[in-house]
Phi, psi and omega in degrees: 000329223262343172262341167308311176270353134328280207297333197280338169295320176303310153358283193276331183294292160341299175305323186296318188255023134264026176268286178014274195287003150284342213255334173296284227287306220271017161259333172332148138278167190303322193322324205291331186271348171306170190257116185288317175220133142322359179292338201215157177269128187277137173225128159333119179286170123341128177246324219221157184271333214264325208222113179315182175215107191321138179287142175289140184300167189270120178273178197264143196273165189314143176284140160291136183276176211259353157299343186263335185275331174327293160347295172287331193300305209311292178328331183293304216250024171287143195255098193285131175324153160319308173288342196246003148309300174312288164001262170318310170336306183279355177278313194258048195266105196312355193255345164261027172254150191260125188295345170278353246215092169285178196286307166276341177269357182252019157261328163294310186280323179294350175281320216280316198280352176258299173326305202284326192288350180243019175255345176279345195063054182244344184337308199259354164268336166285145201295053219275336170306336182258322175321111184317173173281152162328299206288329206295316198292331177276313160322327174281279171343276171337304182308295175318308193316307160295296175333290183315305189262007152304309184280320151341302174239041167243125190304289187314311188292141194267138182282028195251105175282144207243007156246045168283149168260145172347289182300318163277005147267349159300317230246323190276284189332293186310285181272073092294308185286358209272109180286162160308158151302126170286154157298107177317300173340289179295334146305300168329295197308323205274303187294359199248033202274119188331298223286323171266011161318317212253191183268302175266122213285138199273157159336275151001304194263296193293018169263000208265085186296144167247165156301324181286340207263354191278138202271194207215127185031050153071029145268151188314146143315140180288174172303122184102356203262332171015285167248050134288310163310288224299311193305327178299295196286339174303312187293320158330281194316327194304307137308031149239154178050052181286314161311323177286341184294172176277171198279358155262019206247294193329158176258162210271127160256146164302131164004309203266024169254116164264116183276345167236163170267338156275142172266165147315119212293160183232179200080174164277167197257172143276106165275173201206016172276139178242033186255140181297292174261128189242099148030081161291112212232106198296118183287151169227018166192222190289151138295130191275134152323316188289358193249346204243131168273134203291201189264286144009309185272290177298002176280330169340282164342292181303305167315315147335301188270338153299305174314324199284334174294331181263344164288310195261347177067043207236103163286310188283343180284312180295323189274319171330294164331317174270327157293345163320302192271338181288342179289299189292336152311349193258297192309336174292295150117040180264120210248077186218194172302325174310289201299331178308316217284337190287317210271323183298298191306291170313351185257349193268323192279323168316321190247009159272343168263351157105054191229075157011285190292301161254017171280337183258355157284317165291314128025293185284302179315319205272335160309318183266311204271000167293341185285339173259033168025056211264353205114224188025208201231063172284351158273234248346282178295345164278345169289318179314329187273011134297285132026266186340288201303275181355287176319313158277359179044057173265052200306299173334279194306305166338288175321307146343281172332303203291320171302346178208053178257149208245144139355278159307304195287353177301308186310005190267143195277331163331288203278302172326320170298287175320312168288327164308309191282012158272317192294323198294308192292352185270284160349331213023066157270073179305330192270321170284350175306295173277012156258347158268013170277318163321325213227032187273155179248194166070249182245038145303323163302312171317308174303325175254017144290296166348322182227019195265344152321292166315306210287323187278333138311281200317333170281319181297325180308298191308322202304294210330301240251328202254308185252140187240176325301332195202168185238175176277174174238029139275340196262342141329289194293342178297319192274327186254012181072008157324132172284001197181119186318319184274010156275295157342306181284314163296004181283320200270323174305304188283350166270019196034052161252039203274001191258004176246011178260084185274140191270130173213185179298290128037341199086196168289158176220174195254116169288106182266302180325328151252005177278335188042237203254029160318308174265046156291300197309300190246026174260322187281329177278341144311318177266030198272137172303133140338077205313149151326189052301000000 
């Protein structure tokens, strides 16, 4: 019995609350219960224990329309124009791909530009041969993009598109400038503002626009607005007639606008200038022809400029020249035997005067076209950029050099010199040093003048430490490659060592034991690294 009434509680229990959840389900809306797909046959649940409930028909699912399948055949079998086969070829073509620009986004802007073009029904009409590319259109998108939150976020630069017509920069200007109704409040605030407290107006307050002072629908201005207006009508006038103004006038457009439609002509020029002699002038665009001499003219030139060297010995004149013709040589774009014979001369008369700067300017040229194998004399000048390096005490660059020097160029006696004399000073064999200082060939003795000063402390340091109490200053001079004792004795002199030089029967001698480590001191202000140039 006692499970009989279980069951029958259960029962009942059971019933109640699937009355509950009818009265729930059939608030539902009816939508809710449709069948999102067709995959499957639907079957009603069970609500009641007591009574089945016939299943609801299955509604049918929506007719397709018959226009959709049409569609797709149609879509399959479309015959796409020529051009716009073409089209596509050239988007995806390597040699039009842009490295910034991936593969998928110019597969995306090329569906959206064929799609749009076949929902306007322009397909077959447009011009496709001309249409910029996908990739060109995203790049452009980018740029504008960039543009845009440049100005945007430069406080200073004024936000004014500039191809408004007059009138419609007056109609921007006014309403950019057209204030709110002010807040009384905020009047208040403005007139009771510490900076107008006085009488008199500070720096600070005439930079200052108010609300109050601007007129309003063409009513007159109040007292004091004078320059305000005035600033208004300056800014105006600033935007008118802008094509005409001059190009420090204009207003800044970006870079990446062309604003004309011819370009800069591209390649080298022909010059058609017949003057011998020319000017030198730091170009600040295109080269005129008519300003630039032809090759002809400059071997002309050169012979020229040779003679005048041996005559007048006049250096800022010659180099002004030679650089003038290495410009027209630049601008030409002439790469021969010639420009070696050009760059080698200005570089021999530059480092017999002692001029660095453009001896290390010709230096760099005569390294690339010596690299085209053009001619001239490249161990020669590679011993001299050994030299430099010496001079500048450039270990790097040294190192380099020495890692991809060749055979031949060792065997060469130019170079063969230069490198003893890198090896004695990496050693401080000071005595093998002057004696290949002595002995240098060619214009290689310019260079180690540069550094032979240094090299002649760095010995004396060495005697003073090494011989007591004192030496002769002949075997100074012997030693340090002096032509003469009293260039020797003025050596010592002018590094203030003249208070170690004693006079004896004998002749002079250098007191080493008290000069010691004396010519440390301007031996360390000699070895200061050196700039590149």
């Amino acid at each position: 019995m006692a499970g009989v009434c279980l069951d029958r509680l259960d029962i009942a229990y059971m019933t109640a609350m699937t009355t509950k959840l009818d009265a729930k389900i059939t608030s539902f809306p009816s939508h809710f219960f449709l069948e999102a797909s067709n995959a499957f046959t639907a079957v009603n649940a069970r609500r009641t224990f007591i009574r089945s409930v016939a299943p609801e028909p299955i509604p049918a699912p929506p007719a397709v329309p018959a226009h959709t399948t049409t569609n797709n055949t149609d879509r399959g079998k479309r015959e796409w124009p020529p051009s716009v086969r073409s089209y596509v070829q050239r988007s995806f073509a390597e040699e039009n791909t842009l490295p910034n620009i991936s593969r998928l986004e110019m597969e995306t802007k090329l569906k959206l530009i064929i799609s749009q073009s076949v929902e306007a029904g322009t397909l077959g009409h447009m011009d496709w041969d001309q249409l910029p590319l996908p990739q060109v259109m995203i790049q452009n998108e980018k740029k504008q993009t960039e543009y845009t939150t440049q100005i945007s976020s430069s406080p200073s630069r004024p936000k004014v598109i500039h191809t408004l017509t007059h009138q419609g920069t007056n109609e921007a200007l006014s309403k950019k400038r057209k204030p709110s109704d002010p807040d009384p409040a905020t009047d208040a605030a403005i007139h009771n503002s510490p900076w107008r407290s006085t009488d008199s107006r500070s720096l600070f307050e005439s930079r200052i626009s108010y609300p109050d002072k601007r007129p309003r629908n063409g009513a007159a201005p109040e007292h004091g607005s004078s320059k305000s207006s005035q600033v208004l009508d300056g800014r105006k006038k600033r935007f008118e007639n802008t094509n005409t103004a001059p190009i420090s006038m204009r207003p800044w457009r970006p870079s990446f606008i062309n604003e004309s439609p011819s370009e800069e002509p591209k390649g080298p020029i022909v010059g058609r200038c017949q003057d011998l002699e020319k000017k030198f002038f730091r170009l600040n665009g295109v080269p005129n022809p008519d300003n630039v001499r032809p090759v002809a003219v400059l071997e002309k030139t050169l012979e020229h400029l040779k003679s005048k060297w041996k005559q007048e010995r006049n250096y800022s004149y010659i180099c002004d020249q030679f650089k003038s013709l290495r410009q027209d040589l630049t601008v030409q774009h002439i790469k021969n035997g010639f420009s070696v014979t050009a760059y080698e001369i200005h570089a021999r008369i530059a480092l017999e005067q002692g001029d660095l700067s453009e001896y290390n300017q010709c230096q760099t040229q005569l390294r690339a076209l010596y690299a085209q194998i053009l001619g001239g004399h490249p161990t020669e000048f590679l011993a001299y950029r050994i030299l430099y390096f010496l001079h500048t005490s450039n270990r790097t660059d040294m190192n380099d050099l020495l890692a991809n020097l060749t055979r031949t160029e060792k065997d060469d006696p130019v170079v063969r010199h230069a490198l003893d004399t890198r090896s004695a000073l990496a050693l401080g064999n000071y005595h093998r040093f002057f004696q290949l200082y002595l002995d240098t060939p060619k214009m290689g003795a310019y260079l180690m003048d540069m550094f032979v000063g240094r090299e002649r402390l760095s010995a004396l340091s060495v005697i003073c430490r090494s011989y007591k109490p004192d030496v002769k200053l002949r075997f100074v001079t012997e030693e340090l490659g002096f032509e003469s004792d009293d260039e020797s004795a003025r050596f010592v002199c002018d590094h203030g060592g003249q208070h170690y030089l004693e006079e004896r029967d004998d002749g002079v001698r250098l007191s080493t034991s008290k000069a010691l480590n004396f010519f440390e001191t301007p031996l360390k202000a000699a070895s200061a690294p050196k700039p590149v140039i």
